[in-house]
PDB file of N, H, CA, C and O in Angstrom:
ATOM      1  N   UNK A   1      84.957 116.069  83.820  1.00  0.00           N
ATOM      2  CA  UNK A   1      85.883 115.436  84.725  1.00  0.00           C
ATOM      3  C   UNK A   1      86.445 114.185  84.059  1.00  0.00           C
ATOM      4  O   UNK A   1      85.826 113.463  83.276  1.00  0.00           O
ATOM      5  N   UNK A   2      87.866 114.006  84.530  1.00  0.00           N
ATOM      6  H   UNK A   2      88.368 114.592  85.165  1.00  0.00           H
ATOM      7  CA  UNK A   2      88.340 112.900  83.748  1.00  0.00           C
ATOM      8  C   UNK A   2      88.604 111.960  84.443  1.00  0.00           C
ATOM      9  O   UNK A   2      89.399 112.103  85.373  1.00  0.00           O
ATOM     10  N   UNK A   3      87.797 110.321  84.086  1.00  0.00           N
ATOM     11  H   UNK A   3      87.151 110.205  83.331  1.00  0.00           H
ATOM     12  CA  UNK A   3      87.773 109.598  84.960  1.00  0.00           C
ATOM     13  C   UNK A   3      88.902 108.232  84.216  1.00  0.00           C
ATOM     14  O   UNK A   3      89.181 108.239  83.018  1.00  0.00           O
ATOM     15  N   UNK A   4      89.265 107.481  84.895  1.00  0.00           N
ATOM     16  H   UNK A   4      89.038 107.475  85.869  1.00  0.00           H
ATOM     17  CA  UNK A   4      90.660 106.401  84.540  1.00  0.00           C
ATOM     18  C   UNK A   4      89.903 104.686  84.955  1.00  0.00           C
ATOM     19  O   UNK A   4      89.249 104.552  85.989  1.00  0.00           O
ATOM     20  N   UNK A   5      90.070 103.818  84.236  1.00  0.00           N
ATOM     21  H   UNK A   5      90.601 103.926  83.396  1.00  0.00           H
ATOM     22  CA  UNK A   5      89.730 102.610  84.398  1.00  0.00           C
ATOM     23  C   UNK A   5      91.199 102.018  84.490  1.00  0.00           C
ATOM     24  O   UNK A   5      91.989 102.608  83.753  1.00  0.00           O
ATOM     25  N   UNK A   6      91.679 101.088  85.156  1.00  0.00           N
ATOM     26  H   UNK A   6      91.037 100.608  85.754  1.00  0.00           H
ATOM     27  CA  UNK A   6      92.859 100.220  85.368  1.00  0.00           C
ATOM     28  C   UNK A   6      91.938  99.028  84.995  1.00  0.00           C
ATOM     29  O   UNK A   6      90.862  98.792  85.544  1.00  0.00           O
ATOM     30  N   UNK A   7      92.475  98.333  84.028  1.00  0.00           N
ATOM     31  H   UNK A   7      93.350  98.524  83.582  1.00  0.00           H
ATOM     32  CA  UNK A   7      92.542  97.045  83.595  1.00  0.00           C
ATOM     33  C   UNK A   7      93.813  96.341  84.203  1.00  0.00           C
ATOM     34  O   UNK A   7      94.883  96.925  84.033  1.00  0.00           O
ATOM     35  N   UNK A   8      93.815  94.923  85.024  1.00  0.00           N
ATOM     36  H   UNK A   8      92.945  94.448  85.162  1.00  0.00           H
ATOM     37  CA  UNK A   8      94.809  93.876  85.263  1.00  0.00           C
ATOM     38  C   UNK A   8      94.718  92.984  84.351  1.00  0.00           C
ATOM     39  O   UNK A   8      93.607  92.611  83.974  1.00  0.00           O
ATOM     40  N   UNK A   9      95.682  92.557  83.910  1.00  0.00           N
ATOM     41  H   UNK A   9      96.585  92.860  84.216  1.00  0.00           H
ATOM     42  CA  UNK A   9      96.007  91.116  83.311  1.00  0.00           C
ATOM     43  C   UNK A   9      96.709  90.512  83.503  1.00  0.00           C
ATOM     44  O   UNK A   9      97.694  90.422  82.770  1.00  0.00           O
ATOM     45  N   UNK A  10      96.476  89.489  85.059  1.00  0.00           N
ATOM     46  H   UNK A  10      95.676  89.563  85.654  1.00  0.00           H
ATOM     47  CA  UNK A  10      97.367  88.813  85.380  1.00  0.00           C
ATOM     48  C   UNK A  10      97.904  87.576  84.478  1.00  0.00           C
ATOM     49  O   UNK A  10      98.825  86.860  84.870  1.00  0.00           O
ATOM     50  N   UNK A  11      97.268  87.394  83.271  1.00  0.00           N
ATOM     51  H   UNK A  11      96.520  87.976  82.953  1.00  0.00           H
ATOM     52  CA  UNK A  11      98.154  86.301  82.186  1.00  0.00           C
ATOM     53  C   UNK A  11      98.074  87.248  81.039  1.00  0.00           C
ATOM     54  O   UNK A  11      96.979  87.599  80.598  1.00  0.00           O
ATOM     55  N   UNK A  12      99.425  87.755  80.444  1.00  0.00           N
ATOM     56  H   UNK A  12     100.314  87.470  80.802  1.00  0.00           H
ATOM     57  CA  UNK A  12      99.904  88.427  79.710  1.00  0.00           C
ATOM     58  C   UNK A  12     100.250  88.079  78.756  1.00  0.00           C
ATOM     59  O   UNK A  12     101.271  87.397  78.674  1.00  0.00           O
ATOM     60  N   UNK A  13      99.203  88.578  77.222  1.00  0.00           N
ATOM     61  H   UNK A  13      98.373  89.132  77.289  1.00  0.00           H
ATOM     62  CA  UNK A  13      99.665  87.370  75.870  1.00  0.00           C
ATOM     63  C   UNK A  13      99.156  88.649  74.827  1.00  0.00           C
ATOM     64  O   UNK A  13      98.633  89.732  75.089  1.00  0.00           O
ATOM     65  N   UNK A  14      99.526  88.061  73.629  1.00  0.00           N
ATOM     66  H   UNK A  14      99.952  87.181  73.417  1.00  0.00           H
ATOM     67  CA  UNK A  14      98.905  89.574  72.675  1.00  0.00           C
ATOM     68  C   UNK A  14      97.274  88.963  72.698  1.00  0.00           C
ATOM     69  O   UNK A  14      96.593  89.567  71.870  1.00  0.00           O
ATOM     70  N   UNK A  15      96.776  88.283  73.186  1.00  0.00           N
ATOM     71  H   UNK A  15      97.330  87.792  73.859  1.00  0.00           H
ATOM     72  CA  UNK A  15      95.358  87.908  73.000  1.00  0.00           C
ATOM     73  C   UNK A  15      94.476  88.598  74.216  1.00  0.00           C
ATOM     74  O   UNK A  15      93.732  89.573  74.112  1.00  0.00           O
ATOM     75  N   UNK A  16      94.764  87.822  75.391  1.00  0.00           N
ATOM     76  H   UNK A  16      95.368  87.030  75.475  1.00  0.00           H
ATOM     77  CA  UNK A  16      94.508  88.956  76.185  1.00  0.00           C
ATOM     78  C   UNK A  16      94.486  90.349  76.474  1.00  0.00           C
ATOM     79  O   UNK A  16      93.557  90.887  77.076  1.00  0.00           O
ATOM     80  N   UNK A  17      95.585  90.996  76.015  1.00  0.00           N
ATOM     81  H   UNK A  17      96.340  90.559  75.526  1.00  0.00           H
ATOM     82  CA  UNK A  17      95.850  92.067  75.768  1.00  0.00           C
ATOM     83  C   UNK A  17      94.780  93.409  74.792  1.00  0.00           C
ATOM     84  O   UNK A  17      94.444  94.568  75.037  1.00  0.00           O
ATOM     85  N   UNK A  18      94.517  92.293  73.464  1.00  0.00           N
ATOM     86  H   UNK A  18      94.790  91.352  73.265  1.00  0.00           H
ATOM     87  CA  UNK A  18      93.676  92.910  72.539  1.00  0.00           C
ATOM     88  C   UNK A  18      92.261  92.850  72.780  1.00  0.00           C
ATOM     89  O   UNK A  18      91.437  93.683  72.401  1.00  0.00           O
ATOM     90  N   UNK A  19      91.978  91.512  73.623  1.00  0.00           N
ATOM     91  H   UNK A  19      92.647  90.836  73.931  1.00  0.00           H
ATOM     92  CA  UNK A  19      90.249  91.560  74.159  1.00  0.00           C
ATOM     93  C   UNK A  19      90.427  92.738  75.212  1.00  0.00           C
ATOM     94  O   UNK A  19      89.476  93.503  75.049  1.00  0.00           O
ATOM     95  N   UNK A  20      91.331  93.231  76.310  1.00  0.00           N
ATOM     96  H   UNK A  20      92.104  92.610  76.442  1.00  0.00           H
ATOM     97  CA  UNK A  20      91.111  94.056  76.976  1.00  0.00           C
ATOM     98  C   UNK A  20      90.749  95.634  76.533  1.00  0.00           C
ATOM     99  O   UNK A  20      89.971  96.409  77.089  1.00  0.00           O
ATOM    100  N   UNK A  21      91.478  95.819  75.488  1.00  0.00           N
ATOM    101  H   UNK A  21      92.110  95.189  75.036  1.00  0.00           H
ATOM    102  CA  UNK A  21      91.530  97.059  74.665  1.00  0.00           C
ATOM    103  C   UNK A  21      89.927  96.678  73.662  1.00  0.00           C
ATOM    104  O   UNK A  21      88.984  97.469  73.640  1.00  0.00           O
ATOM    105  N   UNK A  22      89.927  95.769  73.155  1.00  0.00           N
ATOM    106  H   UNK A  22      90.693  95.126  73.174  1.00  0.00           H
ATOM    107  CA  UNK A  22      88.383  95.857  72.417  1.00  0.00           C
ATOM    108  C   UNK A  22      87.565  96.168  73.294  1.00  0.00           C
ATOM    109  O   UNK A  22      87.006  97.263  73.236  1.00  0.00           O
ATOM    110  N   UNK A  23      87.304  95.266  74.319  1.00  0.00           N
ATOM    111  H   UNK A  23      87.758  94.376  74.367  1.00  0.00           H
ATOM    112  CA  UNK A  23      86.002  95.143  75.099  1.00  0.00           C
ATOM    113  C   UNK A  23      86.155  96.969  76.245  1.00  0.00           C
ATOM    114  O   UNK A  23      85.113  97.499  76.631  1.00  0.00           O
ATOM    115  N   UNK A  24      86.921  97.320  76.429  1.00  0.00           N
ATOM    116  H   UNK A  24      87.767  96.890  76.115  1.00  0.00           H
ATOM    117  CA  UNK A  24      86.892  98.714  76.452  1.00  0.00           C
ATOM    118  C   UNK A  24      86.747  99.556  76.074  1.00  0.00           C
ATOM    119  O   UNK A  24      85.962 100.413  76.480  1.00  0.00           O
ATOM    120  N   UNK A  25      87.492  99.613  75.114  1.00  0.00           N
ATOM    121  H   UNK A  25      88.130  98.917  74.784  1.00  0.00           H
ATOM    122  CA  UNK A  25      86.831 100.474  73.836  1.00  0.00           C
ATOM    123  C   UNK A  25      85.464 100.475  73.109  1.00  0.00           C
ATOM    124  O   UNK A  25      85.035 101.297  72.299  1.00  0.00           O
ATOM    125  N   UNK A  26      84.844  99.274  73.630  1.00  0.00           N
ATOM    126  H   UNK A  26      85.192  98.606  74.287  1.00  0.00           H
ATOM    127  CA  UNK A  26      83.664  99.718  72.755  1.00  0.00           C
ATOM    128  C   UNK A  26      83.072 100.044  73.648  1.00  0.00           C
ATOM    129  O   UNK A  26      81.963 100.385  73.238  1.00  0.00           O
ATOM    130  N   UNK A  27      83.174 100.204  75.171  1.00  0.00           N
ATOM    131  H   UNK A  27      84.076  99.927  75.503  1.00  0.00           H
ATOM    132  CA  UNK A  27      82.613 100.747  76.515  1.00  0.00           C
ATOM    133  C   UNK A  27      82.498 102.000  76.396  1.00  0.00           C
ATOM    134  O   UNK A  27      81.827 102.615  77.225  1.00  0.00           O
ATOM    135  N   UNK A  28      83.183 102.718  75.242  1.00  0.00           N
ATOM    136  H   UNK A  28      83.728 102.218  74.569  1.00  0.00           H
ATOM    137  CA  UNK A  28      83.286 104.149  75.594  1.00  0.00           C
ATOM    138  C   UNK A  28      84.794 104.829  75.425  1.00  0.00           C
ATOM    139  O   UNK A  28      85.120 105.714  74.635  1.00  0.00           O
ATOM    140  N   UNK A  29      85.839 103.955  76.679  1.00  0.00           N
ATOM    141  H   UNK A  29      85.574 103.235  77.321  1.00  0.00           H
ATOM    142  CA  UNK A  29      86.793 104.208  77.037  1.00  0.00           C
ATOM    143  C   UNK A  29      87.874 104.498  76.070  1.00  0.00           C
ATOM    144  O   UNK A  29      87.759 104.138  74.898  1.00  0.00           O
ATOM    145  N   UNK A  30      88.850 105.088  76.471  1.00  0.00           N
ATOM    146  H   UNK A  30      88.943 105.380  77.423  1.00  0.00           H
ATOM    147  CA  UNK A  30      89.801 105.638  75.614  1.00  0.00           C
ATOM    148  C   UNK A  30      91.341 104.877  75.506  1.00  0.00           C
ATOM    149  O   UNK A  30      91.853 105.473  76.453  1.00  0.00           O
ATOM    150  N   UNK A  31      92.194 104.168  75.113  1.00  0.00           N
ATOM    151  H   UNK A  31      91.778 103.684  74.344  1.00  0.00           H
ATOM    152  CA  UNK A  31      93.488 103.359  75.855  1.00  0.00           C
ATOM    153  C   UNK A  31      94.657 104.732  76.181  1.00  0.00           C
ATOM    154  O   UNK A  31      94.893 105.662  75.410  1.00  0.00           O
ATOM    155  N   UNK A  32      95.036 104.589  77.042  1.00  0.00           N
ATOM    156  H   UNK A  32      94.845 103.833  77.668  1.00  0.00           H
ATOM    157  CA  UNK A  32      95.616 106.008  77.551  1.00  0.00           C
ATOM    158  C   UNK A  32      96.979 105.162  77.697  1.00  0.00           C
ATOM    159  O   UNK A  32      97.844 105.708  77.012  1.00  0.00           O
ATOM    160  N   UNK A  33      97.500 103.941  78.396  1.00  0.00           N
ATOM    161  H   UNK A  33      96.797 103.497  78.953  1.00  0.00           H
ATOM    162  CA  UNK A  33      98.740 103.577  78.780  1.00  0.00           C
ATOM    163  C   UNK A  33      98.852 101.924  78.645  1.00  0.00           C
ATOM    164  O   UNK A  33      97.812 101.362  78.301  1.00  0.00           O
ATOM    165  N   UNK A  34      99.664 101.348  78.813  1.00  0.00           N
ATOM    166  H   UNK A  34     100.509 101.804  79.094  1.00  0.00           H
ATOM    167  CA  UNK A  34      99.844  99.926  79.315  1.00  0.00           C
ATOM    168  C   UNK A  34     101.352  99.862  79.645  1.00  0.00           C
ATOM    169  O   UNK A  34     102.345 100.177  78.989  1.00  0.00           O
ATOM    170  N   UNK A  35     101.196  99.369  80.828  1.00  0.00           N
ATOM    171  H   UNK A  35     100.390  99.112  81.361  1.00  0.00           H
ATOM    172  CA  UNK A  35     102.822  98.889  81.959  1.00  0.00           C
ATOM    173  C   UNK A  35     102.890  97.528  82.300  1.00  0.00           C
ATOM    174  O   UNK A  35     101.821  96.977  82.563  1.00  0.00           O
ATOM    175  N   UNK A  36     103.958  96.854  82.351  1.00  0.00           N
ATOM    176  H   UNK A  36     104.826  97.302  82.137  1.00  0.00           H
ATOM    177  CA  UNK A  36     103.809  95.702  82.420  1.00  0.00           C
ATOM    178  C   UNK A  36     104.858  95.423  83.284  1.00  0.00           C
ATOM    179  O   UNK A  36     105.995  95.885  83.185  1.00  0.00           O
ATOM    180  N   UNK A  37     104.372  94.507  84.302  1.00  0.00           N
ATOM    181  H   UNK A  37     103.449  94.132  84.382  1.00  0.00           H
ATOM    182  CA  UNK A  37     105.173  94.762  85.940  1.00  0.00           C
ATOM    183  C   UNK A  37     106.182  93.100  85.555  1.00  0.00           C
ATOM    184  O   UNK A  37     105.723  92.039  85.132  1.00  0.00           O
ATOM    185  N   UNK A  38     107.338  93.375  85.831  1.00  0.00           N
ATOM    186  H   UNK A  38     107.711  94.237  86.174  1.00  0.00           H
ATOM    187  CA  UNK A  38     108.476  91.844  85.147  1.00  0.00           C
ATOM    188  C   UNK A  38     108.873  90.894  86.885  1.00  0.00           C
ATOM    189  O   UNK A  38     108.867  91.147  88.090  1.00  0.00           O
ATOM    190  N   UNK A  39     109.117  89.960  86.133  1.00  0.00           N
ATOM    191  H   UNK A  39     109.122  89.754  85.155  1.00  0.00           H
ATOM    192  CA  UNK A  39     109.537  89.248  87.429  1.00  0.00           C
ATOM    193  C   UNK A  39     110.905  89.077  87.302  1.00  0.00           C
ATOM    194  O   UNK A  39     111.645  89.333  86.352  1.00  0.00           O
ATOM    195  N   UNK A  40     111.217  88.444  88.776  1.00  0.00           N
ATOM    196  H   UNK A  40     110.616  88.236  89.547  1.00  0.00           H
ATOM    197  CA  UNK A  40     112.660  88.654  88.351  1.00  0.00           C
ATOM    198  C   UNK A  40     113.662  87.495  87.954  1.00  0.00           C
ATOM    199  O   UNK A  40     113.372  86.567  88.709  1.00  0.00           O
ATOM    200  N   UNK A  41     114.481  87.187  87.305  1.00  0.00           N
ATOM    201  H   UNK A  41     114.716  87.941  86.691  1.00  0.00           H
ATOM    202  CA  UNK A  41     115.070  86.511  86.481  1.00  0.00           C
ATOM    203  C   UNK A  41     114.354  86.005  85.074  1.00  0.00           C
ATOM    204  O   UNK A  41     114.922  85.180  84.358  1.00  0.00           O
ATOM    205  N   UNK A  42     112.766  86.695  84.661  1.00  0.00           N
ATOM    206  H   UNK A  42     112.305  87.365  85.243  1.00  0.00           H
ATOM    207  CA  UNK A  42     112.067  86.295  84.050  1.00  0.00           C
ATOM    208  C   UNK A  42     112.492  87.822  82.461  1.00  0.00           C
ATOM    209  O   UNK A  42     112.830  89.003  82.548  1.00  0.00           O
ATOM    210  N   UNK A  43     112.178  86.762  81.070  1.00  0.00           N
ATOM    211  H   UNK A  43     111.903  85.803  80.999  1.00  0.00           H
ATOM    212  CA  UNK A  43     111.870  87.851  79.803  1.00  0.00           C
ATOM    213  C   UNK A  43     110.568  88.435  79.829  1.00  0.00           C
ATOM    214  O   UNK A  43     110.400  89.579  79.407  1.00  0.00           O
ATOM    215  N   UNK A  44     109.276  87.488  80.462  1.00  0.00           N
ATOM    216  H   UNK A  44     109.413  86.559  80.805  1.00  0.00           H
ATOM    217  CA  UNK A  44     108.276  87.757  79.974  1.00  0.00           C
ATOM    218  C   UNK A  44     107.300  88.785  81.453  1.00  0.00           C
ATOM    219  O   UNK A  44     107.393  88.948  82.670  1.00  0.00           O
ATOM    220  N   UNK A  45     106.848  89.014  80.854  1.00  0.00           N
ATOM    221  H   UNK A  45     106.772  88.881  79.866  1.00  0.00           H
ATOM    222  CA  UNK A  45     106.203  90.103  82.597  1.00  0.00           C
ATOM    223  C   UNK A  45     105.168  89.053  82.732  1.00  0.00           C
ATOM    224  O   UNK A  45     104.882  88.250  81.843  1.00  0.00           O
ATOM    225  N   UNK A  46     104.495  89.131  84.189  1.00  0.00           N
ATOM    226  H   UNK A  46     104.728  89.784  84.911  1.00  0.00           H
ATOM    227  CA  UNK A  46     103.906  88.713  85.472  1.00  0.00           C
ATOM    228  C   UNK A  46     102.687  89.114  85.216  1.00  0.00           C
ATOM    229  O   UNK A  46     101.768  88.427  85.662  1.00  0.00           O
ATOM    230  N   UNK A  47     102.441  90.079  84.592  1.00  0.00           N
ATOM    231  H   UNK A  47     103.188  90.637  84.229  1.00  0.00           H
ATOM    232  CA  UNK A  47     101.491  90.851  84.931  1.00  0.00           C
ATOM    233  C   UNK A  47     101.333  92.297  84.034  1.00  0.00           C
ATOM    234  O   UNK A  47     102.427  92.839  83.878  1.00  0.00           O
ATOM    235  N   UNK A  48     100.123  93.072  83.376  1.00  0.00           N
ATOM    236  H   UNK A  48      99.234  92.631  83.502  1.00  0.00           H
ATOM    237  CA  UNK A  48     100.072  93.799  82.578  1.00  0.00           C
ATOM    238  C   UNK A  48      98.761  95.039  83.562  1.00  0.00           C
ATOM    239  O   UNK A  48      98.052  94.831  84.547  1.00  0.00           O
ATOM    240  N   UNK A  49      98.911  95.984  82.889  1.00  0.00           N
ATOM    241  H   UNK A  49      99.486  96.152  82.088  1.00  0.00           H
ATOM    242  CA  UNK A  49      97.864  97.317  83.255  1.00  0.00           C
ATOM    243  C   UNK A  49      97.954  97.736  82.132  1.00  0.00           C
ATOM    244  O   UNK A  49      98.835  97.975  81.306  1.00  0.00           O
ATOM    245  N   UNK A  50      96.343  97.816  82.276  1.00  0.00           N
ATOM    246  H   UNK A  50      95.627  97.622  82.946  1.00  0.00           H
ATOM    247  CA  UNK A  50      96.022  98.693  80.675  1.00  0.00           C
ATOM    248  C   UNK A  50      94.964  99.910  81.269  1.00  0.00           C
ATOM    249  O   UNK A  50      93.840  99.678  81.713  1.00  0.00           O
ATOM    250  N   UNK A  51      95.430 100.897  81.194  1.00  0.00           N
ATOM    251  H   UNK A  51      96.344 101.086  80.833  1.00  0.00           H
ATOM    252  CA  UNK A  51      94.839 101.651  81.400  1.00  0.00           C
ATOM    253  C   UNK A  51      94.195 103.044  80.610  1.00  0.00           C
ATOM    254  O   UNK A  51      94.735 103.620  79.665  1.00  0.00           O
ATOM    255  N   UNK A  52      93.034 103.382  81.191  1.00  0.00           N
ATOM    256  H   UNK A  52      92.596 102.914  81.958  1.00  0.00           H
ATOM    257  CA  UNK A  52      91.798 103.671  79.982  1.00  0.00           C
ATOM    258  C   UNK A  52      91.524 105.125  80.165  1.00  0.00           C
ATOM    259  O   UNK A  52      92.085 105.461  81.208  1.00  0.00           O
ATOM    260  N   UNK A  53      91.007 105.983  79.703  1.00  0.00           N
ATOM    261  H   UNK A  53      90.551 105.710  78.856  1.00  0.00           H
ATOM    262  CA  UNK A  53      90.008 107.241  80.192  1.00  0.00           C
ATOM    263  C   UNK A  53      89.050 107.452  79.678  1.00  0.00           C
ATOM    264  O   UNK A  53      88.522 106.808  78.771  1.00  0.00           O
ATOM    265  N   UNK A  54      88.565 108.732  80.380  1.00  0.00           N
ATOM    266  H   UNK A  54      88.993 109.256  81.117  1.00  0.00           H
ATOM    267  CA  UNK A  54      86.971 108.865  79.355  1.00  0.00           C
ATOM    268  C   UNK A  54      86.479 110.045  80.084  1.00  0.00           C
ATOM    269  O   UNK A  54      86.724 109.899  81.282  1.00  0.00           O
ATOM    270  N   UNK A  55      85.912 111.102  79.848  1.00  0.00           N
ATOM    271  H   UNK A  55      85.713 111.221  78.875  1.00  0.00           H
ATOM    272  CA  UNK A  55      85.493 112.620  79.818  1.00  0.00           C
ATOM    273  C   UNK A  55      84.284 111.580  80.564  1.00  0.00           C
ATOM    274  O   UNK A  55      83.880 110.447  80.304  1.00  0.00           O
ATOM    275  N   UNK A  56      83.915 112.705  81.724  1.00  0.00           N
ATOM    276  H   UNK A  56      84.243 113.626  81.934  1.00  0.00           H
ATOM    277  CA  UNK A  56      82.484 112.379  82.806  1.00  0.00           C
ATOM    278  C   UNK A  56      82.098 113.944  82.513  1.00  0.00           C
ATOM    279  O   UNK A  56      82.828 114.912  82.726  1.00  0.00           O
ATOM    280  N   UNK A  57      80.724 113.956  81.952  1.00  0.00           N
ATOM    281  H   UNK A  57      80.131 113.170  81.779  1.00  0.00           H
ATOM    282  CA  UNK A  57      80.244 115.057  81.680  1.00  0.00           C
ATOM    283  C   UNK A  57      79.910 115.913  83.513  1.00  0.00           C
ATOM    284  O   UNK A  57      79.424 117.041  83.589  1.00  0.00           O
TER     285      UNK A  57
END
């Protein structure tokens, strides 16, 4: 069975970003996506999802 972890990152930086993907990845987890939700009149997004998978025997 295939199970999904959602990671939030409500402060969005390449630093944050890369501890979320390390510290998951060495959980097991797989990086499957990342979306990043924008505000409006803004360049930089609000807010990030990183999202993960991983085979449940």
């Amino acid at each position: 069975m295939l199970q999904y972890k959602v990671v939030e990152l409500s402060h969005v930086s390449d630093e944050t970003i890369e501890e979320a993907l390390n510290e998951w990845t060495q959980k097991g987890w797989k990086f499957d996506a990342l979306q990043f939700a924008m505000r409006d009149g803004s360049r930089r997004p609000a807010m990030a999802f990183v999202v993960f998978t991983r085979e449940e025997p």
